[in-house]
N, C-alpha and C positions, 0 to 999 in steps of 0.2 A: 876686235871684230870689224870685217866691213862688208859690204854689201854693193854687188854689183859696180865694181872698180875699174876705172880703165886709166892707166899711166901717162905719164908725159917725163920728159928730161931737156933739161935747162942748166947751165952752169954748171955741170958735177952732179946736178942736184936731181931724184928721182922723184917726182909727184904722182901721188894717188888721190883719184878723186872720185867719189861715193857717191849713195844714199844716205841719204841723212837732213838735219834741220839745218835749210837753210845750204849741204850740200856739205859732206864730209872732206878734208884737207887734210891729206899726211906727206910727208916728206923723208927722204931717207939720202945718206950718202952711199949705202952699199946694198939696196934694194933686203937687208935681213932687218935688221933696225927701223923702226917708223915712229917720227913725232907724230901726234896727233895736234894737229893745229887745236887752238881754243875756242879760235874765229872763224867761225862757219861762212865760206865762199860767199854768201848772203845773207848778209846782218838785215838788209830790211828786203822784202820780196814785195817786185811790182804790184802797184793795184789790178796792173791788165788781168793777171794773173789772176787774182782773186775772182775779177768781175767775167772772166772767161771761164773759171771751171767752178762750178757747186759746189762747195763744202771741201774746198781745197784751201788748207791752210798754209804751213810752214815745212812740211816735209816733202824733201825735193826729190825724186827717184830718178838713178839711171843715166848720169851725165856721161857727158862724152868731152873729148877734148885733141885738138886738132893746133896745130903749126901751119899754115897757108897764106902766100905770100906778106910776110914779116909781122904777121898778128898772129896770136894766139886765139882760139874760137873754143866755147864750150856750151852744148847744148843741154839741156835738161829737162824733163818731166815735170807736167803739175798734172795730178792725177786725183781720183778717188779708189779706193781698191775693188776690181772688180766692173769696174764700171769706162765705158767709153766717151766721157765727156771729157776730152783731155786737150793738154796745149803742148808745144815744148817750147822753147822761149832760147834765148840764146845775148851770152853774156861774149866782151872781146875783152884784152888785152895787149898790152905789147912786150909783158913780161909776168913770168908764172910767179918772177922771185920778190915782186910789190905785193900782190894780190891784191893791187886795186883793178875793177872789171868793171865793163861800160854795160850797161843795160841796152840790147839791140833790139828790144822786144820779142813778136811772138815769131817762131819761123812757119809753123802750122798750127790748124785744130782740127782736132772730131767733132762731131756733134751725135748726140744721142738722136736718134730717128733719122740723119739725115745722113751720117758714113757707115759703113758696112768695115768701120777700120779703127785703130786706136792710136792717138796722135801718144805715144811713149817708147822710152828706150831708143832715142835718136845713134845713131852713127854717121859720122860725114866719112865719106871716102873720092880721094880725086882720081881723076880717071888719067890716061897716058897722054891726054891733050890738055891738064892739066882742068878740065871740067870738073867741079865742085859737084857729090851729088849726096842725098839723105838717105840712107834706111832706115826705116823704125818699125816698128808693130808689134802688136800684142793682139791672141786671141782672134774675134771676128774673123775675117777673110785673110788673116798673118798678114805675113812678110810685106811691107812697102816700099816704093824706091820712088825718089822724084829728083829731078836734074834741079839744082838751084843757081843763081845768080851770083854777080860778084859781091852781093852783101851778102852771101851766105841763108839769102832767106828763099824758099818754094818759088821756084819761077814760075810765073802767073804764062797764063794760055795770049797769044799775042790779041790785042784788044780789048783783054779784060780785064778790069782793076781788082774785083773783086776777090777773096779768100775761097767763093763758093766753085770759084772756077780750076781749084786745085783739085787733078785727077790722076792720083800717083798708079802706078801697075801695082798687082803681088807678082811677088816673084818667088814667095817660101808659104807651104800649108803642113799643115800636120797633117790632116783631113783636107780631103775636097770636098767642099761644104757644095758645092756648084754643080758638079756635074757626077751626077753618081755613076758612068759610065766610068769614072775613071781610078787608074791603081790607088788602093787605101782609101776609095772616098767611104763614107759612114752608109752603112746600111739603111735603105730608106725607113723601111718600120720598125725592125728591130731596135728598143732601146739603145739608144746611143749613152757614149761613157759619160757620166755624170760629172759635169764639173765640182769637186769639192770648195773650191773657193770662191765660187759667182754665182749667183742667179741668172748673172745678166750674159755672163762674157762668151757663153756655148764649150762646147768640147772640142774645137777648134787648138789646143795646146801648145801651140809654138808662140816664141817671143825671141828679144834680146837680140837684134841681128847687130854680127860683126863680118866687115871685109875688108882681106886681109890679100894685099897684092903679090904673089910671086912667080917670077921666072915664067911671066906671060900670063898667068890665068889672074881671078879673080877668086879667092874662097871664100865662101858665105857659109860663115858659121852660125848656128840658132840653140835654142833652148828650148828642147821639148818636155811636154808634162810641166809639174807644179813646182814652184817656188813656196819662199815661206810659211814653210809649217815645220819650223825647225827639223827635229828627227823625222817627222813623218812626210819630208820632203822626197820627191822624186827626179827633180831636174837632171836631167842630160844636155848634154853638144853633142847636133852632127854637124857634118858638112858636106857639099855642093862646090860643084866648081863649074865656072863658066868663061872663055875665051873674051867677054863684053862683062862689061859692070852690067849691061842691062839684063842678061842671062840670054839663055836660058841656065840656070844649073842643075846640073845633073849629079848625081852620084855613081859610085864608082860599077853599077850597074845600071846605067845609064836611065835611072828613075828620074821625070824632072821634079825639083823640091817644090814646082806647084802641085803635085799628084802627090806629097808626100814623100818623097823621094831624101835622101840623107843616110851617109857612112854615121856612124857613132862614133863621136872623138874622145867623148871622156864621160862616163858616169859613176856613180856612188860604189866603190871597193868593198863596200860593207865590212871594213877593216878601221880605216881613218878617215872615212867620210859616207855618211851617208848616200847622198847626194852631190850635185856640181851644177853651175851653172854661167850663166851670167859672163860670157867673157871677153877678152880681148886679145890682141894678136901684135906684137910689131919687132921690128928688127933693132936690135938694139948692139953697137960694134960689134955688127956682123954676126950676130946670133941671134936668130928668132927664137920668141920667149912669149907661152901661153898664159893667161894668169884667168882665175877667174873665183869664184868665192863657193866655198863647200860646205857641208852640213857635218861640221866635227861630231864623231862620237866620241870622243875622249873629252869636247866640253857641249857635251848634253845638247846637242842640234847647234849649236850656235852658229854663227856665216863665219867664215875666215878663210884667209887668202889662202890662192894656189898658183905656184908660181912653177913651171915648167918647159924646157927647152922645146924645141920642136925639131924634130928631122925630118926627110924628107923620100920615100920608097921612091925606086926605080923610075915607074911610071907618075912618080907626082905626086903624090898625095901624103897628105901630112901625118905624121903620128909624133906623140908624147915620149920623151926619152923616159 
């Protein structure tokens, strides 16, 4: 089983890295095979961490993991479920195959009453001048992007020391919560869709952003609808593409994925997966390779990898072999 995965390669060596306690480790030589590490990425989780999010214990969601200039970088989620009090925190290295990792601290936060945004599900992607930058989001106002520094942390507004001076863009919605003038935003009166798994988080449904560089554009892939409720899950991937990391992205009807906008890249076959979501993108000798985690029905809802080539249509856009 794992849950919301994104890969790295070192030596021969295939690394997957998870949800889970402390933050799930598998290893493989032929990407079909996977050890399950014993030792969870983090044996002991920062106090920051603790003292930063409410009722956030030892379960890390959503990491990410990046190679940039000759360190290894891995960011990850402290969260509660449903709830926008979040951090992501961000661990280094100088090799995947020690697994010893330096505590960088926090790279952002939410706060409850005070972002309109949810500090989870980080992604670092560099841009063609070699600029470091984050997406993350969940739920609230989606998709976020913010340029960071050469420590890999939220580059602060010039003059300002402070964390409350981070003012990332969306650049991805499910719904346009904002301007109900716009394509797909939620009807003002009429009941809107019920979140089944928040009180708090709205009907807002997108998360999980990855981006994924090719042949000039930028693809911003997301995760619409719901995660975790095993079988009775709904998650999909669309995607966006935009000529800037900063977007706009459109889809292939030139929707922007702030109005909602997004191709469908892969959801539930209702054959051998319920559901899909959660993913990632990279070129690996010279073959780009989607992976992301599905809702098996042949093991009763359970997450389990999905691992699939990617090609590429005429005018650019990506599909699943």
């Amino acid at each position: 089983m794992v849950h919301d995965p994104v890969m790295a390669y070192e030596d021969s060596t295939w690394h997957i890295f998870a949800t889970g306690m402390g933050i799930q480790h598998m290893t493989s030589k032929d990407r079909k095979t996977w050890t399950v590490k014993t030792t969870p990425v983090m044996s002991v989780i920062p106090q920051w961490a603790h003292d930063s999010v409410p009722g956030f214990t030892h379960h890390v969601w959503a990491p990410d993991v990046i190679k940039w200039h000759d360190r290894w970088w891995l960011a990850y989620s402290c969260s509660t479920f449903g709830r926008n009090g979040s951090a992501i925190g961000l661990l280094s290295t100088r090799s995947l195959t020690f697994g010893l990792w330096d505590d960088m601290g926090c790279i952002v936060t939410s706060r409850e009453g005070r972002d309109n945004w949810n500090a989870i599900d980080p992604n670092f992607v560099i841009d063609d001048q070699d600029q470091p930058w984050l997406v993350w989001g969940s739920f609230w106002d989606g998709i976020q992007l913010a340029r960071l520094d050469t420590t890999m942390h939220v580059a602060k507004e010039s003059g300002v020391r402070s964390q409350e001076s981070v003012r990332p863009r969306t650049i991805a919605r499910r719904y346009n919560l904002s301007d109900p003038k716009a394509k797909n935003a939620l009807p003002v009166n009429p009941n809107p869709p019920k979140n089944p798994t928040s009180d708090y988080a709205g009907p807002n449904a997108i998360e999980a952003p990855f981006i994924f560089k090719h042949d000039g554009w930028y693809y911003l892939f997301v995760s619409w609808d719901y995660c975790c409720q095993g079988a009775k899950s709904t998650y999909r991937v669309a995607v966006g593409r935009s000529r800037s990391v900063e977007g706009p992205y459109l889809d292939s009807k030139g929707v922007d994925m702030r109005d909602g906008g997004g191709n469908i890249f892969i959801e539930g076959d209702k054959k051998a997966f319920e559901a899909a979501g959660h993913c990632a993108a990279y070129t690996f000798d010279g073959q780009d390779i989607f992976i992301c985690h599905g809702y098996s029905i042949a093991h009763q809802g359970a997450s389990i990898l999905i691992q699939r080539p990617i090609s590429w249509t005429p005018d650019g856009w990506p599909t699943l072999k």
